[in-house]
PDB file as gemmi writes it, atoms N, CA and C in Angstrom:
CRYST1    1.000    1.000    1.000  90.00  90.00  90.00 P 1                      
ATOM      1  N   UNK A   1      15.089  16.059  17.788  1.00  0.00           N  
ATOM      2  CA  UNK A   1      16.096  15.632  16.835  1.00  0.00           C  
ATOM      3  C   UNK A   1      16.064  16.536  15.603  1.00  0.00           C  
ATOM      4  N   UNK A   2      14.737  16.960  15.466  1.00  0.00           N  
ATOM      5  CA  UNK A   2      14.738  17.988  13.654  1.00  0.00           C  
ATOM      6  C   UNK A   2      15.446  19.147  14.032  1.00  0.00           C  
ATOM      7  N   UNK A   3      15.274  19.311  15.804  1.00  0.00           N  
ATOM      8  CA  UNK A   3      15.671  20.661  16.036  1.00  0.00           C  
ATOM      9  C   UNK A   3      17.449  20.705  16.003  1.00  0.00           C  
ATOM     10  N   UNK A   4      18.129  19.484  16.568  1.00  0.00           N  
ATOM     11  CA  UNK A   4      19.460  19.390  16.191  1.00  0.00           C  
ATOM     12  C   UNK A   4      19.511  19.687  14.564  1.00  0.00           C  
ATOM     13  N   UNK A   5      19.018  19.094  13.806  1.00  0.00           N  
ATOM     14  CA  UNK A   5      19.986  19.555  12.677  1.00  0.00           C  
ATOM     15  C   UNK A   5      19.355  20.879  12.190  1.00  0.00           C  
ATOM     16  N   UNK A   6      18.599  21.257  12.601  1.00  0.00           N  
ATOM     17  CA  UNK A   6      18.246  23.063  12.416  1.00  0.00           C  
ATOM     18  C   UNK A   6      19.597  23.773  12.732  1.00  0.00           C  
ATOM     19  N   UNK A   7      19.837  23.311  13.968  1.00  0.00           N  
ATOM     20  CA  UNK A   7      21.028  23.961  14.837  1.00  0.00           C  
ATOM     21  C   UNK A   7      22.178  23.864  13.484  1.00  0.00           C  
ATOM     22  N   UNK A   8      22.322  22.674  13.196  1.00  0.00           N  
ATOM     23  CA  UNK A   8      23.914  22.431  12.585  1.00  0.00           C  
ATOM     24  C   UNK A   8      23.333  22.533  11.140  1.00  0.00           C  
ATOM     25  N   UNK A   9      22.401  22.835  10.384  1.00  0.00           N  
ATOM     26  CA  UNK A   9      22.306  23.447   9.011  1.00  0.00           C  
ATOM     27  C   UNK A   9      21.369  23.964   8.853  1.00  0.00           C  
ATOM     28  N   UNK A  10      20.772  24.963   9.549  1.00  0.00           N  
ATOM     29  CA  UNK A  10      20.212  26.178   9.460  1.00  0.00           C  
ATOM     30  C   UNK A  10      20.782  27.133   8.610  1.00  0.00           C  
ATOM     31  N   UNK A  11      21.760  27.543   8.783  1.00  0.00           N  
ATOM     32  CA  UNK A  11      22.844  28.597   7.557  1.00  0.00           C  
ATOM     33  C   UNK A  11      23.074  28.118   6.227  1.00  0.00           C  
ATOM     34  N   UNK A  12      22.908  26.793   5.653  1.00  0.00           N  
ATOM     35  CA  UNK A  12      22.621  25.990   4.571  1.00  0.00           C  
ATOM     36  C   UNK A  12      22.053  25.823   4.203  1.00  0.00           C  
ATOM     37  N   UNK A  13      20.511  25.214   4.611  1.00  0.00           N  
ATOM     38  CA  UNK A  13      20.064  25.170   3.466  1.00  0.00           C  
ATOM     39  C   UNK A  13      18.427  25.599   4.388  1.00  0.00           C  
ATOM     40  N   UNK A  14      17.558  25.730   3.421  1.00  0.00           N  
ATOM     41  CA  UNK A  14      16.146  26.270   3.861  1.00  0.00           C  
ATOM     42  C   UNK A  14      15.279  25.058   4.535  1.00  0.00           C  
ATOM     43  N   UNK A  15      15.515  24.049   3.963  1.00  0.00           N  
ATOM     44  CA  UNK A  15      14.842  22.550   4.179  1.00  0.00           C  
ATOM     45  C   UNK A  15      14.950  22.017   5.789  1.00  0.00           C  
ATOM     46  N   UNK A  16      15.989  22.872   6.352  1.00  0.00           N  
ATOM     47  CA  UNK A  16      16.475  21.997   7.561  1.00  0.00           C  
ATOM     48  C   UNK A  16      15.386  21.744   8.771  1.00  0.00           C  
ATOM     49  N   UNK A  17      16.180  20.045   9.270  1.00  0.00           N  
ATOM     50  CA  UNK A  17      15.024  19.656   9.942  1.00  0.00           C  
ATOM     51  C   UNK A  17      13.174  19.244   9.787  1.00  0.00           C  
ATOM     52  N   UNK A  18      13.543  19.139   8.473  1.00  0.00           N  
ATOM     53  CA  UNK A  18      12.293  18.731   7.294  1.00  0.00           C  
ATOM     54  C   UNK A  18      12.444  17.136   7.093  1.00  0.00           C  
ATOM     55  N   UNK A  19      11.825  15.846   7.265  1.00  0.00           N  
ATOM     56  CA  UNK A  19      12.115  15.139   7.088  1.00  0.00           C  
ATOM     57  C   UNK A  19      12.379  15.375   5.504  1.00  0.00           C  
ATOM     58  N   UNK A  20      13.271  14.425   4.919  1.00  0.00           N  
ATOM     59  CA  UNK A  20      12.965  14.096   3.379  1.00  0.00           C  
ATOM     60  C   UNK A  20      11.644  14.071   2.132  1.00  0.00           C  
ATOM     61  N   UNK A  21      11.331  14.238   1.530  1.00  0.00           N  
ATOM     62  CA  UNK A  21      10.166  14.212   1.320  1.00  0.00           C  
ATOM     63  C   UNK A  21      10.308  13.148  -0.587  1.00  0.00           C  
ATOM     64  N   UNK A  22      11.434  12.810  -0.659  1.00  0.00           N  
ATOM     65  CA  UNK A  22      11.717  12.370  -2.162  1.00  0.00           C  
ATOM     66  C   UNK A  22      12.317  11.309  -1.875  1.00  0.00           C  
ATOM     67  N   UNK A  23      11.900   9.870  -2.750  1.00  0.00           N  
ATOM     68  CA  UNK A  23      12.327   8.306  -2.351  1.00  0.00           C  
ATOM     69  C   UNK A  23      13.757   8.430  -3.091  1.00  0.00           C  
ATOM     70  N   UNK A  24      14.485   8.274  -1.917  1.00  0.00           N  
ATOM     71  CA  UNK A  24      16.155   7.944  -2.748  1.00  0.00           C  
ATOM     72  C   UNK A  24      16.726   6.534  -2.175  1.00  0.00           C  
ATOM     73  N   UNK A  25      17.585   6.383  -2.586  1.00  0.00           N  
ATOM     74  CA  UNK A  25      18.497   4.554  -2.961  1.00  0.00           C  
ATOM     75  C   UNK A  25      18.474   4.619  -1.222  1.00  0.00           C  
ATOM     76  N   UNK A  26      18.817   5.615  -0.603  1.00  0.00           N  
ATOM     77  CA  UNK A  26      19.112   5.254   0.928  1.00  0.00           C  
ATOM     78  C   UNK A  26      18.040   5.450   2.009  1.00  0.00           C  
ATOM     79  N   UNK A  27      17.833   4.826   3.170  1.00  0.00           N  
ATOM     80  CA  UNK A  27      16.823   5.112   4.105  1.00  0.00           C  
ATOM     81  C   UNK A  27      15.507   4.200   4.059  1.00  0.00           C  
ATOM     82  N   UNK A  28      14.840   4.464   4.745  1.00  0.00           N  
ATOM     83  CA  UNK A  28      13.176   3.696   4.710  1.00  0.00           C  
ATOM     84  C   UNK A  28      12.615   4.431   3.708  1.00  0.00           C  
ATOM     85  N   UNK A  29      11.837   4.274   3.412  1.00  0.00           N  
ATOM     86  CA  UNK A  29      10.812   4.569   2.519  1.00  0.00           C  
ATOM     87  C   UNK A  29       9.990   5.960   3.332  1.00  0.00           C  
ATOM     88  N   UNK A  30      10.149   7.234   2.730  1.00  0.00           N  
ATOM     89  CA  UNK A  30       9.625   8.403   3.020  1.00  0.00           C  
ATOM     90  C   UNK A  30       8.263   8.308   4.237  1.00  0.00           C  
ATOM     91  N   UNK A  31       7.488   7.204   3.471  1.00  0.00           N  
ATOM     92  CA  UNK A  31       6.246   7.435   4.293  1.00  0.00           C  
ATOM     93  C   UNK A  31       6.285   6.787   5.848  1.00  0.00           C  
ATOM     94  N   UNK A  32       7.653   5.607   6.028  1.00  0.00           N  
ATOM     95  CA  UNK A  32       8.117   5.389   7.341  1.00  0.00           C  
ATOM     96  C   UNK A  32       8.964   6.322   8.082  1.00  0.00           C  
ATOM     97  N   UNK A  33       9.394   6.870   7.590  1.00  0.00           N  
ATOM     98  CA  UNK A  33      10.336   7.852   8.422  1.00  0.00           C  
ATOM     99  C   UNK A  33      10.112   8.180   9.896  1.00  0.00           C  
ATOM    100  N   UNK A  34       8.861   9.619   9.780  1.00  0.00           N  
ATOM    101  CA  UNK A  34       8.495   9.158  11.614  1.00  0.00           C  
ATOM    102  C   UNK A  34       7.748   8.462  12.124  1.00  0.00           C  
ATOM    103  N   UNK A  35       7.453   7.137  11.740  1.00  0.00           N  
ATOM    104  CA  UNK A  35       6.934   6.063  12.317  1.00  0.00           C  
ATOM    105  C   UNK A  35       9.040   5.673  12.956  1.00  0.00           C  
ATOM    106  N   UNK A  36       9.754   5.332  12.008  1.00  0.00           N  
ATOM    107  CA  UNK A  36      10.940   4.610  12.381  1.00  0.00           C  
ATOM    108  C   UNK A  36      11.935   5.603  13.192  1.00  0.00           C  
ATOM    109  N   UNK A  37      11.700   6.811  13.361  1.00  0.00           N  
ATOM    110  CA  UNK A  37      12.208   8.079  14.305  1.00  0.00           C  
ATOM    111  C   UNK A  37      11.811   7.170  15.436  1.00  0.00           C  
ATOM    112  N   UNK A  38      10.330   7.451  15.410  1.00  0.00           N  
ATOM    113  CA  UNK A  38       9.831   8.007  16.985  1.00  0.00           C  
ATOM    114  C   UNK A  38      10.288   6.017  17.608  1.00  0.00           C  
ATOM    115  N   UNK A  39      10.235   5.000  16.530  1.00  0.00           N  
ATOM    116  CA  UNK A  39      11.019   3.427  16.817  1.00  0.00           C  
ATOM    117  C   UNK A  39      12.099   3.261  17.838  1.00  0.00           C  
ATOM    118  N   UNK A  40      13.220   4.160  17.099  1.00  0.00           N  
ATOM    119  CA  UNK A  40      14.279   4.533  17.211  1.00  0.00           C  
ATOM    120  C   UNK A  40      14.363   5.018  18.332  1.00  0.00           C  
ATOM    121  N   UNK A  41      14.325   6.167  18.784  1.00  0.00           N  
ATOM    122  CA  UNK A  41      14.300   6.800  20.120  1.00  0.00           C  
ATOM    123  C   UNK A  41      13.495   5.890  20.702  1.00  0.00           C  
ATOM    124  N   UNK A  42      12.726   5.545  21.079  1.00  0.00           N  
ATOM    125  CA  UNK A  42      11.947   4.496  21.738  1.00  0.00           C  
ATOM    126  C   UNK A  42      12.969   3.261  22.110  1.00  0.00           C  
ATOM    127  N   UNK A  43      13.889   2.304  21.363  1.00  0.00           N  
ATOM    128  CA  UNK A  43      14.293   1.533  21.751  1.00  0.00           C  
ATOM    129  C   UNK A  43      15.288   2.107  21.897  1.00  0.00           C  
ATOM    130  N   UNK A  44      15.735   3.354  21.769  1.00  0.00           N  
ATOM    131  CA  UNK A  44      17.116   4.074  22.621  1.00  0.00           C  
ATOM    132  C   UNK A  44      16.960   3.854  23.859  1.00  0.00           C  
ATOM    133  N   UNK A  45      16.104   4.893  24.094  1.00  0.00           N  
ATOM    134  CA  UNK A  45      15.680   4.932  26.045  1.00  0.00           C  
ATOM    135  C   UNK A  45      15.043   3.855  26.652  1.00  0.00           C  
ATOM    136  N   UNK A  46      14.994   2.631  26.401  1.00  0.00           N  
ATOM    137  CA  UNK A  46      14.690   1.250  26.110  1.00  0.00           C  
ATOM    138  C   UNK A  46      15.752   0.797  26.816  1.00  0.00           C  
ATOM    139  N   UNK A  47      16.993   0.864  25.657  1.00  0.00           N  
ATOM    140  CA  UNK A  47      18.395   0.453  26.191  1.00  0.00           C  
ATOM    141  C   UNK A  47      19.039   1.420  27.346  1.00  0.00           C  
ATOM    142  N   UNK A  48      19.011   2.158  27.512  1.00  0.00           N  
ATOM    143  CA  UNK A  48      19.523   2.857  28.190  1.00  0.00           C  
ATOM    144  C   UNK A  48      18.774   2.688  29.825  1.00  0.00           C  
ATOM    145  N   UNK A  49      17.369   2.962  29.732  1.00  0.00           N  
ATOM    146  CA  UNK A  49      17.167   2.816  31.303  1.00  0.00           C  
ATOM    147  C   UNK A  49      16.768   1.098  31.664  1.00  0.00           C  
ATOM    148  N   UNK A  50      17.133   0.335  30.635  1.00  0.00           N  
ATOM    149  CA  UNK A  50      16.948  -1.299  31.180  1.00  0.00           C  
ATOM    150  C   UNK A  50      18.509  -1.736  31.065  1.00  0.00           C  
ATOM    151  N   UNK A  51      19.584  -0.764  30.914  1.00  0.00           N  
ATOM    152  CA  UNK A  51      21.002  -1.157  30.916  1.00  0.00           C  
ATOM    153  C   UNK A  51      20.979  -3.029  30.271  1.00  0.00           C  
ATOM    154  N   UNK A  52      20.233  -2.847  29.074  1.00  0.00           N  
ATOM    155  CA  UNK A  52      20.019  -4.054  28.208  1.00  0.00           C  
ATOM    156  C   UNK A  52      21.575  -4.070  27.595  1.00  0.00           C  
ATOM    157  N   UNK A  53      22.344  -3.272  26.918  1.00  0.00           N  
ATOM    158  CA  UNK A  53      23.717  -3.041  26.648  1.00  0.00           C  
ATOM    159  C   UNK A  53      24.702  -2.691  27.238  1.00  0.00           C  
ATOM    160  N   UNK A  54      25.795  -2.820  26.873  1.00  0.00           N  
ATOM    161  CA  UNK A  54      26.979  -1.963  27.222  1.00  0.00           C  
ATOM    162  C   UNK A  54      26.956  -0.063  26.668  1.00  0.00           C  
ATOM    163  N   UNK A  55      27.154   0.747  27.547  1.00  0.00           N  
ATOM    164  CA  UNK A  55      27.045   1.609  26.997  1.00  0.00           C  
ATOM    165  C   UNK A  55      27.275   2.315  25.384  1.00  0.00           C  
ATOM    166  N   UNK A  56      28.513   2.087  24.853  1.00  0.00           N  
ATOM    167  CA  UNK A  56      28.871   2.090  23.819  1.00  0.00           C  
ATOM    168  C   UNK A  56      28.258   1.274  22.908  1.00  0.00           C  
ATOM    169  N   UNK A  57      27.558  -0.024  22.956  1.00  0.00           N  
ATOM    170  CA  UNK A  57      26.865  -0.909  22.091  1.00  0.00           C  
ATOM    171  C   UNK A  57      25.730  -0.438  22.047  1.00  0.00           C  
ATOM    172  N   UNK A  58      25.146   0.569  22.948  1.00  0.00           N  
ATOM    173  CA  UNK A  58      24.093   0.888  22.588  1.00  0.00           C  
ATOM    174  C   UNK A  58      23.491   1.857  22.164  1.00  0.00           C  
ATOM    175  N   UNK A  59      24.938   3.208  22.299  1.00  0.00           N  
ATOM    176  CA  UNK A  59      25.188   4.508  21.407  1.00  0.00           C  
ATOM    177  C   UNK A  59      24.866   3.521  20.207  1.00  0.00           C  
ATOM    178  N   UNK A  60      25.821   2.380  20.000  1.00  0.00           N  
ATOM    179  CA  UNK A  60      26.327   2.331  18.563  1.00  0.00           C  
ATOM    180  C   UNK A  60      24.810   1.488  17.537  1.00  0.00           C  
ATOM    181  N   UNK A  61      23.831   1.113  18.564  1.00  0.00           N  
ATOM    182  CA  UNK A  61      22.744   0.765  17.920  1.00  0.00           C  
ATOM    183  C   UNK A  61      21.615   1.669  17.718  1.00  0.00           C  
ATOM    184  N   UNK A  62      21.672   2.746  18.475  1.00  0.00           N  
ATOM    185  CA  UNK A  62      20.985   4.154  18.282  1.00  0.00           C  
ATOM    186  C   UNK A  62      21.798   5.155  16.926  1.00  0.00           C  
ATOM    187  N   UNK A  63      22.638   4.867  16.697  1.00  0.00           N  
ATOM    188  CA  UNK A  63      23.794   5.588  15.800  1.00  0.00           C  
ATOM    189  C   UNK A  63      23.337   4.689  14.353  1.00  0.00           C  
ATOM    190  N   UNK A  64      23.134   3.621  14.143  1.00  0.00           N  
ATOM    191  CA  UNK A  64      23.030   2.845  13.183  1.00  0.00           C  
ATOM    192  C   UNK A  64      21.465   2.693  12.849  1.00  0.00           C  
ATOM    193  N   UNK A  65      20.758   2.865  13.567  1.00  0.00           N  
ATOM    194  CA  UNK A  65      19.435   3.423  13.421  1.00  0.00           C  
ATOM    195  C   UNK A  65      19.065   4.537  12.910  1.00  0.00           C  
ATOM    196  N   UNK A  66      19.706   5.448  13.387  1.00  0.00           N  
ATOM    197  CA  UNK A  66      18.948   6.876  12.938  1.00  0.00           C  
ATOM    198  C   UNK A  66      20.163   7.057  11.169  1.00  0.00           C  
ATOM    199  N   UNK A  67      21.299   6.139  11.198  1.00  0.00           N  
ATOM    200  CA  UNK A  67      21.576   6.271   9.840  1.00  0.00           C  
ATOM    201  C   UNK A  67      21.199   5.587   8.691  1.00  0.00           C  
ATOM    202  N   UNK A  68      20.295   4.083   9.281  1.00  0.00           N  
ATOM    203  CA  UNK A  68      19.373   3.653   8.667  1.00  0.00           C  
ATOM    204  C   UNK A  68      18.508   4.087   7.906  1.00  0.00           C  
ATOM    205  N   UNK A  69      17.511   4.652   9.238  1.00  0.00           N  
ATOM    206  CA  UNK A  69      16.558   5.699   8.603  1.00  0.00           C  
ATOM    207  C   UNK A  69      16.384   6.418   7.310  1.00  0.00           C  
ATOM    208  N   UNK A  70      17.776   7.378   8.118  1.00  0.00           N  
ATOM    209  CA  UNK A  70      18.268   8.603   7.193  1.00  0.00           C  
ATOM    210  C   UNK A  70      17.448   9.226   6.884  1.00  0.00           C  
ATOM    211  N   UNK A  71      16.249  10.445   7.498  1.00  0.00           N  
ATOM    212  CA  UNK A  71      15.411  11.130   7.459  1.00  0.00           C  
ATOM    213  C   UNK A  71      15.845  12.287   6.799  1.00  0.00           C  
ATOM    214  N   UNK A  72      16.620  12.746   6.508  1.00  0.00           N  
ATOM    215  CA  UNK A  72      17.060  13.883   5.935  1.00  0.00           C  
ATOM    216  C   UNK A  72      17.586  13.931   4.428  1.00  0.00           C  
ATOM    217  N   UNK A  73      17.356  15.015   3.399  1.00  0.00           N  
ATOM    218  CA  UNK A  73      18.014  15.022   2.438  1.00  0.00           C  
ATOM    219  C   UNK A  73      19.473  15.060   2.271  1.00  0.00           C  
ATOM    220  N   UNK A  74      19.901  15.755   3.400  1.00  0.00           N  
ATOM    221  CA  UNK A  74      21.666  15.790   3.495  1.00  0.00           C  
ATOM    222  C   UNK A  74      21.481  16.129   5.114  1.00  0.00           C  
ATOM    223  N   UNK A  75      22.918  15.666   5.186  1.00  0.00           N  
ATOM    224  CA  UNK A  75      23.329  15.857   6.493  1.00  0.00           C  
ATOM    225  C   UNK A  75      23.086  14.929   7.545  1.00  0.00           C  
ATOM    226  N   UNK A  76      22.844  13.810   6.920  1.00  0.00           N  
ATOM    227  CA  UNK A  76      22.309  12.370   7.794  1.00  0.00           C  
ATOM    228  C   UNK A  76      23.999  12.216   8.978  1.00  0.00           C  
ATOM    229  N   UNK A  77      24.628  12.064   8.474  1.00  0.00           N  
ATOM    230  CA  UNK A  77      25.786  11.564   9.043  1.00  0.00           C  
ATOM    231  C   UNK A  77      26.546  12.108  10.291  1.00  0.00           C  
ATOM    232  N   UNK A  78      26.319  13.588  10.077  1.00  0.00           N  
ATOM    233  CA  UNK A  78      27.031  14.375  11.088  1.00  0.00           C  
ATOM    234  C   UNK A  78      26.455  14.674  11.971  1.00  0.00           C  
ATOM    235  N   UNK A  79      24.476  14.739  11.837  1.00  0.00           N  
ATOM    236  CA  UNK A  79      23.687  14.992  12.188  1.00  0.00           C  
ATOM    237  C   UNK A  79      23.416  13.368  13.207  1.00  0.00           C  
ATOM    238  N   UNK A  80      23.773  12.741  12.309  1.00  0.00           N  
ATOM    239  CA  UNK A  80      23.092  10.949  13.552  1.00  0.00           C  
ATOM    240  C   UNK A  80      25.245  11.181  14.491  1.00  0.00           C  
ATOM    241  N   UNK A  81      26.047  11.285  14.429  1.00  0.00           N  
ATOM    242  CA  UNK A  81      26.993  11.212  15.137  1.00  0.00           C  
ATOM    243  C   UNK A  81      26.695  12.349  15.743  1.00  0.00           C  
ATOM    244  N   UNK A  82      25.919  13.197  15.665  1.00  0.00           N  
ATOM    245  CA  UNK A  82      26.116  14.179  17.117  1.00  0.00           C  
ATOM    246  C   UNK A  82      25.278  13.947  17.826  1.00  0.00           C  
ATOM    247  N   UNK A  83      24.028  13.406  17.451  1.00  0.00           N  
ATOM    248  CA  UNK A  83      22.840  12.238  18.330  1.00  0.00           C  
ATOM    249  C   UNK A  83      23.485  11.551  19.132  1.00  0.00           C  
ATOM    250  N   UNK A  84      24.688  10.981  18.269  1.00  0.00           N  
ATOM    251  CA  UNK A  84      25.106   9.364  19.627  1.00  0.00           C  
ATOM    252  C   UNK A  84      25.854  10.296  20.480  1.00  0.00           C  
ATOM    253  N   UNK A  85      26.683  11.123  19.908  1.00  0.00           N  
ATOM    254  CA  UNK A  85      27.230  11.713  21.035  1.00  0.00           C  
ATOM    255  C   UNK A  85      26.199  12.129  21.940  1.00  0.00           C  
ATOM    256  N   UNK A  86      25.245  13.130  21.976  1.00  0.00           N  
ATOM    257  CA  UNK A  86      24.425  13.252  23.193  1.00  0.00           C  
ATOM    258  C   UNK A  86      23.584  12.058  23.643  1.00  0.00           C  
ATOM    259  N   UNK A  87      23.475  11.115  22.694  1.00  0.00           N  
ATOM    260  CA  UNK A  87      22.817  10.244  24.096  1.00  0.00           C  
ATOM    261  C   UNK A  87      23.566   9.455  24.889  1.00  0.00           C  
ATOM    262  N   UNK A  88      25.348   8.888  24.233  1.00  0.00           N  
ATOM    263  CA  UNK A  88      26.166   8.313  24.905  1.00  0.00           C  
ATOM    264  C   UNK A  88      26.157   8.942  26.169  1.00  0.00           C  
ATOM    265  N   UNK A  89      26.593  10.444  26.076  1.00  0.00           N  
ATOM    266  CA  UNK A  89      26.690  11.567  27.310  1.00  0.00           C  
ATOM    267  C   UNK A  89      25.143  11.372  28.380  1.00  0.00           C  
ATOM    268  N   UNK A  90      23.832  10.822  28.154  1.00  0.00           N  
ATOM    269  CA  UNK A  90      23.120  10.725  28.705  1.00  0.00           C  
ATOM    270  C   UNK A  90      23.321   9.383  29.731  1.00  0.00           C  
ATOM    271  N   UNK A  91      24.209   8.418  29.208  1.00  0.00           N  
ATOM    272  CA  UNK A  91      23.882   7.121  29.828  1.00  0.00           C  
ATOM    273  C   UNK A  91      25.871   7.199  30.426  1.00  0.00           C  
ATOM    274  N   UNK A  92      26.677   8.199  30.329  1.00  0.00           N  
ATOM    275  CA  UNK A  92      27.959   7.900  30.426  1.00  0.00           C  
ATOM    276  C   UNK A  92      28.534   9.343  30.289  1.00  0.00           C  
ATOM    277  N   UNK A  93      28.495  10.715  31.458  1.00  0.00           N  
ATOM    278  CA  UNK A  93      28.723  11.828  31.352  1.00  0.00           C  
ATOM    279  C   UNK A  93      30.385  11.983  30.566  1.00  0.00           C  
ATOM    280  N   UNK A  94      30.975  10.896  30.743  1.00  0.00           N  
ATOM    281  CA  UNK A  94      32.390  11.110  30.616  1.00  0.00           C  
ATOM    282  C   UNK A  94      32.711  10.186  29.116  1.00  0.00           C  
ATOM    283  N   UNK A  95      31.941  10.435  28.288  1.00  0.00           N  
ATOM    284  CA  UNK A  95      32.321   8.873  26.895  1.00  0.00           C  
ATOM    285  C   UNK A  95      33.707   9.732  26.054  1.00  0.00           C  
ATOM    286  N   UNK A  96      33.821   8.261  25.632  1.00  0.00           N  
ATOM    287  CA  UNK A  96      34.961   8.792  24.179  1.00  0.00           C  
ATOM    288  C   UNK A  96      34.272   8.354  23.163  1.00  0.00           C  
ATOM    289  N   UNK A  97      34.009   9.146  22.186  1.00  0.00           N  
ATOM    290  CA  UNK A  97      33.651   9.055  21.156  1.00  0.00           C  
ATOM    291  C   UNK A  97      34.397  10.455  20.365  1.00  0.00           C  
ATOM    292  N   UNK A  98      35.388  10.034  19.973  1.00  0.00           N  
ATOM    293  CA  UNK A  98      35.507  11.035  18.713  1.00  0.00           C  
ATOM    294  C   UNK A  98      35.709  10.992  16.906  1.00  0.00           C  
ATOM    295  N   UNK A  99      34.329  11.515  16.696  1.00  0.00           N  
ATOM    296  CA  UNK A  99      34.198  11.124  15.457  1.00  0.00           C  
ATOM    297  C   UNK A  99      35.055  12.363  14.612  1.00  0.00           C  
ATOM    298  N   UNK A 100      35.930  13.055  14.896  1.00  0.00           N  
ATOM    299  CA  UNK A 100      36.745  14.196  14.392  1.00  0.00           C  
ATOM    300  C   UNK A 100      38.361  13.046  14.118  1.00  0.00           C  
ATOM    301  N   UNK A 101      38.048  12.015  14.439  1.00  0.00           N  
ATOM    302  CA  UNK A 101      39.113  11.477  13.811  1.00  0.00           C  
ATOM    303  C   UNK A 101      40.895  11.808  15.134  1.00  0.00           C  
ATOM    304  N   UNK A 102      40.927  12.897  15.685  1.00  0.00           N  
ATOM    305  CA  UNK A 102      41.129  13.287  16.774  1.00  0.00           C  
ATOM    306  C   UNK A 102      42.834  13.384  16.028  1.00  0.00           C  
ATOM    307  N   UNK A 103      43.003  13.119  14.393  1.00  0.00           N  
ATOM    308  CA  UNK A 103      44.917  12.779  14.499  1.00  0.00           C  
ATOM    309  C   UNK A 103      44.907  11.827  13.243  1.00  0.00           C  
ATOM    310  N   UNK A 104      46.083  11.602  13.513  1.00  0.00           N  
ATOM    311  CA  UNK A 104      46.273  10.734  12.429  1.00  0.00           C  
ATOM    312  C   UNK A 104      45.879   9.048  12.486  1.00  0.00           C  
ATOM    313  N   UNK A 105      45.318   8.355  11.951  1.00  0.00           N  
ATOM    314  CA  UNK A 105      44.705   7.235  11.893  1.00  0.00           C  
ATOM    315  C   UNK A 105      46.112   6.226  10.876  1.00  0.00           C  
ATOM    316  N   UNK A 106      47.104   7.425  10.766  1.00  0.00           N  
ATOM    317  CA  UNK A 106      47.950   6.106   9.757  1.00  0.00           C  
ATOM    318  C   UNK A 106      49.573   5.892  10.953  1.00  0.00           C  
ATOM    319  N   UNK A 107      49.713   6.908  11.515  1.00  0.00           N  
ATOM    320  CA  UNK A 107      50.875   6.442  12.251  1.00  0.00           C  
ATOM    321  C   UNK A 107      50.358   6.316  13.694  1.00  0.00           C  
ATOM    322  N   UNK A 108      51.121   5.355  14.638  1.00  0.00           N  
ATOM    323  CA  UNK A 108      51.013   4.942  15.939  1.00  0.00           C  
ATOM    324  C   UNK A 108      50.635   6.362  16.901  1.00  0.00           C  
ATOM    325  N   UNK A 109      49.269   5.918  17.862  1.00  0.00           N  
ATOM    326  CA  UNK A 109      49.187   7.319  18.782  1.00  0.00           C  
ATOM    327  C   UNK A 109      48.212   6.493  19.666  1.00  0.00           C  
ATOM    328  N   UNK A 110      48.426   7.286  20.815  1.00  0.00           N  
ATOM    329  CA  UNK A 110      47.510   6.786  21.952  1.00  0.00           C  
ATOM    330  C   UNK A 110      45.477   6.987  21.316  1.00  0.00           C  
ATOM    331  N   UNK A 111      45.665   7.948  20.443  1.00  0.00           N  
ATOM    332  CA  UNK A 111      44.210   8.267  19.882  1.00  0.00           C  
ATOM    333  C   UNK A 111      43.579   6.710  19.154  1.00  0.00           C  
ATOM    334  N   UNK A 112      44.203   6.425  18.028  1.00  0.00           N  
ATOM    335  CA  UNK A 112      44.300   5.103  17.444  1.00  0.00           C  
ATOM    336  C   UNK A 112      44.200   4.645  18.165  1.00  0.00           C  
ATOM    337  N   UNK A 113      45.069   3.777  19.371  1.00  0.00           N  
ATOM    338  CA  UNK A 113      45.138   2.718  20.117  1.00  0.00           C  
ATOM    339  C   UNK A 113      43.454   2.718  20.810  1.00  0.00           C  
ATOM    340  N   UNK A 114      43.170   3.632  21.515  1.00  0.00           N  
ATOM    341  CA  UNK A 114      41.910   3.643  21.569  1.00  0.00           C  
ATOM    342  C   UNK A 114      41.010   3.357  20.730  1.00  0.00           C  
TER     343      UNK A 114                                                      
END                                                                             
């Protein structure tokens, strides 16, 4: 997972893939972090090979976890939605998930309706 956001902010900033190391308003408390990572993934693949959820309910509780967390100084957000995307794709080769918004969200479209 540190190594995903290396990938997607490596060219930004020097820190990447560093957990956090400074207590801010959001996340667990610094010194839980990879105790609540390695949690996290744990009751991912939990849900996933005991098909305890619906696929999507259980992207969406792995997705809300790792933004819980929030191990990172920046980049929590784009960095935990490209997580769910690859683990949705682990339990469901074919998912919809598009967090690009895919269109317009204010007038009628088959994207919305979905």
């Amino acid at each position: 997972m540190r190594e995903v956001h290396k990938r997607l902010f490596g060219k930004v900033w020097d820190w990447v893939g560093v957990y956090g190391q400074d207590e801010k308003n959001v996340g667990v408390p610094v010194w839980h972090v990879s105790t609540e990572m390695r949690t996290c993934l744990d009751d991912a693949r939990y849900l996933r090979e005991n098909g305890t959820y619906e696929p999507l309910d259980a992207t969406a509780s792995f997705h809300h976890k790792l933004v819980w967390v929030h191990p990172f100084a920046n980049g929590n957000g784009r960095w935990a939605r490209i997580m769910a995307d690859a683990y949705r794709a682990t339990i469901d080769p074919d998912p919809f998930l598009d967090w690009s918004g895919g269109g317009t969200m204010i007038a009628d479209s088959d994207h919305r309706a979905r």
